[in-house]
C-alpha positions in Angstrom: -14.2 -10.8 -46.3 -15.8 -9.9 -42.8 -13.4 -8.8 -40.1 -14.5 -7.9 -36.6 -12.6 -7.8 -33.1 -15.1 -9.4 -30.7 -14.7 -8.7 -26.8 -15.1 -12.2 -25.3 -15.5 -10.9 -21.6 -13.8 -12.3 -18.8 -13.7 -16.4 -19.2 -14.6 -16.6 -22.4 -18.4 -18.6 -22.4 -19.6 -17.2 -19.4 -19.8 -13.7 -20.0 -19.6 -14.0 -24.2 -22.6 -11.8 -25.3 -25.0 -13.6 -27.9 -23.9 -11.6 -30.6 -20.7 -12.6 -29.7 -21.1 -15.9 -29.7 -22.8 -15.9 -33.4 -19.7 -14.1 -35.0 -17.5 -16.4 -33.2 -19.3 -19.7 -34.6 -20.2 -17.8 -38.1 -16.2 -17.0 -38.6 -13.8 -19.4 -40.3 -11.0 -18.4 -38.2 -10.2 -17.1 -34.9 -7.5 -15.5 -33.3 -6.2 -14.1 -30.0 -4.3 -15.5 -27.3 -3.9 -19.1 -26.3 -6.3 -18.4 -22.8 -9.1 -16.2 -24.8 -9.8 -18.9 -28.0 -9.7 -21.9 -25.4 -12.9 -22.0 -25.1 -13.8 -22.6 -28.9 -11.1 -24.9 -30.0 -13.1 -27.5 -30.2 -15.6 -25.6 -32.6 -13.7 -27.3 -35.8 -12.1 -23.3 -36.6 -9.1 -22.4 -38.2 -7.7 -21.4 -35.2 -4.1 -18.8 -34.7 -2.4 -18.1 -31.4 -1.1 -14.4 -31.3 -1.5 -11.0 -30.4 1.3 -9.6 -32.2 -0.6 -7.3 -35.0 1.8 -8.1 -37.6 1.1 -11.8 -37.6 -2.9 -11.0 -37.0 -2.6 -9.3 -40.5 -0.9 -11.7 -42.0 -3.8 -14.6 -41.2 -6.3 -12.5 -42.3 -4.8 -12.1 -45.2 -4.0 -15.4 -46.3 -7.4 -16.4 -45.5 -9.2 -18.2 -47.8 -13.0 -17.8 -46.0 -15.3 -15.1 -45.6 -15.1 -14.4 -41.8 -12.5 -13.7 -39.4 -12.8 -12.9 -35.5 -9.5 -11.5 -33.8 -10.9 -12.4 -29.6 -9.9 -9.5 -27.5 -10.8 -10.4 -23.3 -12.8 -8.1 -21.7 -14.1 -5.4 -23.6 -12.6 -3.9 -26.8 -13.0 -0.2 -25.8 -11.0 -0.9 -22.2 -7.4 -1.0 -22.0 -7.1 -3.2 -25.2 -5.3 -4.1 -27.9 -8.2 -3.4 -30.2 -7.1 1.0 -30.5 -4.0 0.0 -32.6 -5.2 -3.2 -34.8 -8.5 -1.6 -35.7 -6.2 1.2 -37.3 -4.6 -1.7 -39.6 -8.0 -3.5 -40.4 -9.7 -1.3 -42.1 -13.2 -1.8 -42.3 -13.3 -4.0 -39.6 -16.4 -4.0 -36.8 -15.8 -3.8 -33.3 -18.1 -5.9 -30.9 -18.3 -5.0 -27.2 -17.7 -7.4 -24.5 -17.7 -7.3 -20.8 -15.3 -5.3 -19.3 -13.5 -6.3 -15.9 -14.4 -3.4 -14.3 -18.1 -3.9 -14.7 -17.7 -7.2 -13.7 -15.9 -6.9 -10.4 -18.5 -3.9 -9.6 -21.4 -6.5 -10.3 -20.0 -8.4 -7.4 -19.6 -6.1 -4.8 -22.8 -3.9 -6.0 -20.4 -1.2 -6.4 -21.5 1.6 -9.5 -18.5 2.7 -11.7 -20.0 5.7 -13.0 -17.8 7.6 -10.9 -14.6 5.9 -10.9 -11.0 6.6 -12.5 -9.8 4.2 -14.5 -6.0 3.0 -14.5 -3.8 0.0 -16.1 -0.7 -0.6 -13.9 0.5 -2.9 -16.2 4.4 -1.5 -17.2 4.1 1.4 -14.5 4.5 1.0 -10.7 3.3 5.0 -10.4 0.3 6.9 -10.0 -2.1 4.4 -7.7 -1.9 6.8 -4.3 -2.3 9.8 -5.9 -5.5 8.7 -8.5 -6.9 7.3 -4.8 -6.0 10.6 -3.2 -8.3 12.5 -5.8 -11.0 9.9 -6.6 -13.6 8.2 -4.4 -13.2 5.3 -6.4 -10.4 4.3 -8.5 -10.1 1.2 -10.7 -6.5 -1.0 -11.0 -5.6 -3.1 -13.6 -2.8 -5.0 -12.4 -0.1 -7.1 -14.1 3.7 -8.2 -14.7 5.3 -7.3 -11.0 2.3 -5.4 -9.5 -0.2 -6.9 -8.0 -2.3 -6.8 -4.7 0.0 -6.6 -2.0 2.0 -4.3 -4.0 -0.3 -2.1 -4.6 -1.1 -1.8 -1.0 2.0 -1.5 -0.2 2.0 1.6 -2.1 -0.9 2.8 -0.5 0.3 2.0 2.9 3.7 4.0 2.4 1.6 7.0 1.1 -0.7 7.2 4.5 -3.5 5.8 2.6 -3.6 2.4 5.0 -7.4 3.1 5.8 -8.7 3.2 1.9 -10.9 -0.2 1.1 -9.8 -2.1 -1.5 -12.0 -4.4 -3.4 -10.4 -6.9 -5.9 -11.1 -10.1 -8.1 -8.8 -12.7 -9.2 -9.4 -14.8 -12.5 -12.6 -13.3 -13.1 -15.2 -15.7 -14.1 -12.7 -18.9 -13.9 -13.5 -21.9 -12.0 -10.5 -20.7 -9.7 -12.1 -17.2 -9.6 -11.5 -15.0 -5.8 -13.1 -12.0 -5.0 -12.8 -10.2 -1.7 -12.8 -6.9 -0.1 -10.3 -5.5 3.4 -8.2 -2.4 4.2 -5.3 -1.6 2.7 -3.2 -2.6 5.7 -4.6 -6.0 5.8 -3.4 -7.1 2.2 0.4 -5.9 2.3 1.1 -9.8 2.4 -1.7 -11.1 0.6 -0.2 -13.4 -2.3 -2.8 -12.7 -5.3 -2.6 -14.2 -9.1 -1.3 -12.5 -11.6 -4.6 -12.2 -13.3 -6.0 -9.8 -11.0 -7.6 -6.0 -10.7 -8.9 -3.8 -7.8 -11.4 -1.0 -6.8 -10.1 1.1 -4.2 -12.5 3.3 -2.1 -11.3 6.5 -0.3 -14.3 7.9 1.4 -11.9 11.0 2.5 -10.9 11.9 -1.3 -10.4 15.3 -2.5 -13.0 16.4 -4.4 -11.1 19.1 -6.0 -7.9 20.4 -7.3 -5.9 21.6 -4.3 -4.5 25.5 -5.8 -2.6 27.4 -3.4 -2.4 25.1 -0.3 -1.8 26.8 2.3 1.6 26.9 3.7 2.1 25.5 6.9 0.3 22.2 5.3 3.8 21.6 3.9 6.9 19.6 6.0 9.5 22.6 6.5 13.2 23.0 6.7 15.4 25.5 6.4 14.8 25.7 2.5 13.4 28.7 1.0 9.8 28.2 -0.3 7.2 29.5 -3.0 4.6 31.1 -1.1 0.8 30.3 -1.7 -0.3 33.3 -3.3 2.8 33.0 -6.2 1.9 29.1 -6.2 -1.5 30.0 -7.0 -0.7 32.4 -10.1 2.1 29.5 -11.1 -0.4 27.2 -11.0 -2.4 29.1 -13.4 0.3 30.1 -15.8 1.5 26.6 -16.4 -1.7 25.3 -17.7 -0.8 21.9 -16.3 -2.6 19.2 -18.2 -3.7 15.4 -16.5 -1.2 13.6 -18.6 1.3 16.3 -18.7 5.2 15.3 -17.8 6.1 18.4 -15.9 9.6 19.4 -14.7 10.6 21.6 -11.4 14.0 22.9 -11.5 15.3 24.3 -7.9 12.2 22.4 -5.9 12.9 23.5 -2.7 10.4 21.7 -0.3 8.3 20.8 -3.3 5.6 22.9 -2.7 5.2 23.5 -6.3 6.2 20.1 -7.5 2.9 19.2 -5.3 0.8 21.1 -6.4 1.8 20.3 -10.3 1.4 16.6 -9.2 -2.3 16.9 -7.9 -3.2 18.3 -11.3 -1.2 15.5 -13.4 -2.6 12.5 -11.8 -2.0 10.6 -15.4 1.5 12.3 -15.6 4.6 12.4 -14.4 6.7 15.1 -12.4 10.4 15.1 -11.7 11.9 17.8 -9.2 15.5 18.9 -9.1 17.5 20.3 -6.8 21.7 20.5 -5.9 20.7 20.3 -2.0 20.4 17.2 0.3 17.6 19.2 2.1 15.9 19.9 -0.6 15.7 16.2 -1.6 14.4 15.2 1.1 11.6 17.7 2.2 10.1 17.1 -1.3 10.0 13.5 -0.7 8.6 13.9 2.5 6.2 16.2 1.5 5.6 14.3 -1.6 4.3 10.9 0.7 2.5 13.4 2.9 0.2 14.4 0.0 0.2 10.8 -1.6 2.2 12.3 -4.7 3.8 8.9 -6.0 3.7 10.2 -9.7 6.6 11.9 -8.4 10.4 11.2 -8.6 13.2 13.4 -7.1 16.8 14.0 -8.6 19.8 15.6 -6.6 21.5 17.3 -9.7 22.3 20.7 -11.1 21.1 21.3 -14.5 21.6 21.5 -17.3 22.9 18.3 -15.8 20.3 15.0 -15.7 19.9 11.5 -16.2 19.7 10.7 -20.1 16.6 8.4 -19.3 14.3 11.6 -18.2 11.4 12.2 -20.5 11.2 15.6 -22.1 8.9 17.8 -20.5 5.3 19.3 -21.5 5.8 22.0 -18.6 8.5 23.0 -16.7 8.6 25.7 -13.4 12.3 26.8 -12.6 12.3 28.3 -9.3 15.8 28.3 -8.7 18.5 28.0 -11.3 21.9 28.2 -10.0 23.0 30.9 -12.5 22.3 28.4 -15.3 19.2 29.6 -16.8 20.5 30.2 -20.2 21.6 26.4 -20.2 18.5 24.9 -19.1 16.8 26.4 -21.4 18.8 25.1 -23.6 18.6 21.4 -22.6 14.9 22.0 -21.9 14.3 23.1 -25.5 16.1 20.4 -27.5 13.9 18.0 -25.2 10.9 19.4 -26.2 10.8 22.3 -28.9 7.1 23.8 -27.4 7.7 23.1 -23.9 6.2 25.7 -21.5 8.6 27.1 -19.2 8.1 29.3 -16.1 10.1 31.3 -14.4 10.2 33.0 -10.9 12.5 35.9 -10.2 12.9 37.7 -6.9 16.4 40.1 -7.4 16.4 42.1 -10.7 19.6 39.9 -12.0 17.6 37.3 -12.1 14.3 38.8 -13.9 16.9 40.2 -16.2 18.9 36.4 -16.6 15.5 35.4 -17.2 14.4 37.9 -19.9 17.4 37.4 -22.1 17.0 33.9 -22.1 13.3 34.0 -23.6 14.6 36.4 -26.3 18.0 34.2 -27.0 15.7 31.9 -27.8 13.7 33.1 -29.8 10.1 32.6 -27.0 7.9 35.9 -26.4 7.3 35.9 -22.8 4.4 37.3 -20.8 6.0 38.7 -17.0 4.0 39.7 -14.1 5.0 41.3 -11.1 2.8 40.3 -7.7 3.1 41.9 -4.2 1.5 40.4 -1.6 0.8 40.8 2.1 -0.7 39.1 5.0 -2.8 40.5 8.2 -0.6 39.9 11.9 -1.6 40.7 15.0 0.6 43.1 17.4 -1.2 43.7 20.4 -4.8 44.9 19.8 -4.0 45.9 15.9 -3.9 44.2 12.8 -1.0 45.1 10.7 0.1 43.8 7.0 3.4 41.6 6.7 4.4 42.0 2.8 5.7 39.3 1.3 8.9 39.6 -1.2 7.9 41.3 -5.2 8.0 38.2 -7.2 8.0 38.6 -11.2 6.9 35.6 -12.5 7.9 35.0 -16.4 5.9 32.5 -18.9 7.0 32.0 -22.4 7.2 28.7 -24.6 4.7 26.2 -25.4 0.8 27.6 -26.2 1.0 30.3 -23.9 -0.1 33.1 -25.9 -3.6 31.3 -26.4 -4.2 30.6 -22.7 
């Protein structure tokens, strides 16, 4: 028997590729869901409603024919359900289809070469800051997010100016496409069936490493200088799809700078202070860091809902160190931790708790100073020694 996964397009006839079309009327039975195999139930086909993989095995398997067609919308290689049942049918073909991002481009004569891709559907997080980094960014929306939603969150993360660019039904007869600001849609009442471009002509076009630090919304809260951020930065390794903890965040100077770099990820700052809290949320909007979320806690105590970590910076720990790295390390065996130290207890707090658990650590000490004016001269400010400590994780191969 013959198995392939066919990408119908959008609609379904309209945008079905040729080849497409032959497998579909070649096949003795189709499946997919009930809106994608509409369009070929009068073809006389052995015809199943699902995309639950169990069940899409199961009719293949009782079929008697010699062709079978599982119909995937769009295009098989592009958010879709196609990854995970090609790995059960083995020695099935995949057939491309047309995806809806090439579609919706088509219509506004917009080129995708260029563009971050992102499927909303199950998350609410990561639109502003994929906008903030990318000219063009891509939504798939779905379930509770959809246009005005997604504006929203633009709008509440100073990104009301950014063009949005979105279709509705593709290539149905009830099909809307249209283009505005930002602002302008925070109302708009869209269909569930829906995606978006977004265009920020002001993007940044690189990874932000050591901003500098009157950028950031200040209080009274001690925070990491530039120059240590910058050496942080480099010593946590941090990965786009990384989840990354920030224990003691202060104003969230680091947790911004981990968030810029883990536009696919996830970071979630901690800190015991009200102060704290709230400067790193501030800061967090100011930057258009909504992959984000701030906790007031003291470890080692957290919510039980908080995914383990790939990377975690503790900048402050309360005298707890030994005990978050405790919790962090029964989270996640080969998480990368990082530490900063300014008073010698600390360093010291810090060095026993690498070695109590059994993780070589690499330290280095920085000094750094910066040039004031007092009167006609130019004279050096130093900045406090900070020992920064990485063990954990893959650190001895960066």
């Amino acid at each position: 028997m013959k198995v392939y996964i066919v990408g119908t397009g959008m609609e379904g006839n309209l945008t079905l590729t040729v080849q497409a079309r032959k497998i579909i009327e070649n096949s003795d039975l189709l499946i997919g869901a009930e809106r994608i195999v509409r369009p070929f139930k009068d073809m006389g086909k052995q015809i199943e409603i699902t995309y639950d993989t169990d069940e899409i095995c199961r009719y293949i398997a009782e079929l008697r024919g010699e062709q079978a067609a599982v119909l995937m919308s769009g295009d098989c290689g592009f958010f879709s359900g196609a990854k995970k049942l090609a790995e059960r049918l083995d020695g099935c073909e995949i057939v491309c289809g047309i995806s809806s991002p090439v579609y919706l481009c088509s219509k506004f004569g917009l080129t995708w070469e260029d563009m971050r891709f992102v499927s909303l559907h199950g998350t609410e997080n990561n639109i502003a800051v994929n906008v903030k980094m990318n000219r063009k960014s891509f939504f798939l929306l779905g379930g509770r997010m959809d246009i005005s939603m997604l504006c929203r969150t633009l709008c509440d993360y100073n990104l009301s100016n950014v063009k949005v660019y979105f279709g509705e039904n593709l290539s149905y007869f009830n099909e809307k496409i249209k283009y505005d600001f930002a602002y302008n849609l925070i109302n708009y009442t869209s269909d569930n069936l829906s995606c978006a471009v977004v265009v920020n002509d002001n993007f940044i076009d690189y990874i932000p490493c050591g901003i500098d630090d009157n950028e950031f919304i200040r209080g009274k809260i001690p925070m990491t200088k530039s120059e240590t951020r910058c050496i942080i930065a480099s010593k946590m390794n941090v990965k786009n799809a990384d989840i990354c903890w920030d224990i003691g965040c202060g104003t969230g100077s680091v947790s911004i700078e981990t968030a810029l770099r883990c536009t696919g990820g996830k970071v979630f700052s901690f800190d015991k202070k009200d102060e704290a809290i709230s400067l790193t949320q501030a800061n967090a909007h100011k930057f258009g860091c909504d992959n984000l979320s701030t906790f007031k806690c003291c470890l080692p105590d957290i919510p039980n809902d908080i995914p383990a970590p790939d990377k975690v910076f503790i900048g402050g720990s309360s005298g707890k160190i030994k005990q978050i790295f405790k919790l962090v390390l029964a989270k996640k065996s080969d998480a990368l931790i990082c530490v900063t130290a300014v008073s010698l207890e600390t360093l010291r707090d810090a060095q026993e708790a690498f070695g109590e658990f059994g993780l070589d650590c690499e330290i280095v000490q920085i000094f750094s100073a910066r040039t004031d004016k007092i009167g006609k001269n130019t004279m050096l400010s130093a900045n406090n020694p900070v020992f920064i400590l990485t063990g954990g994780g893959k650190c001895a191969e960066l």
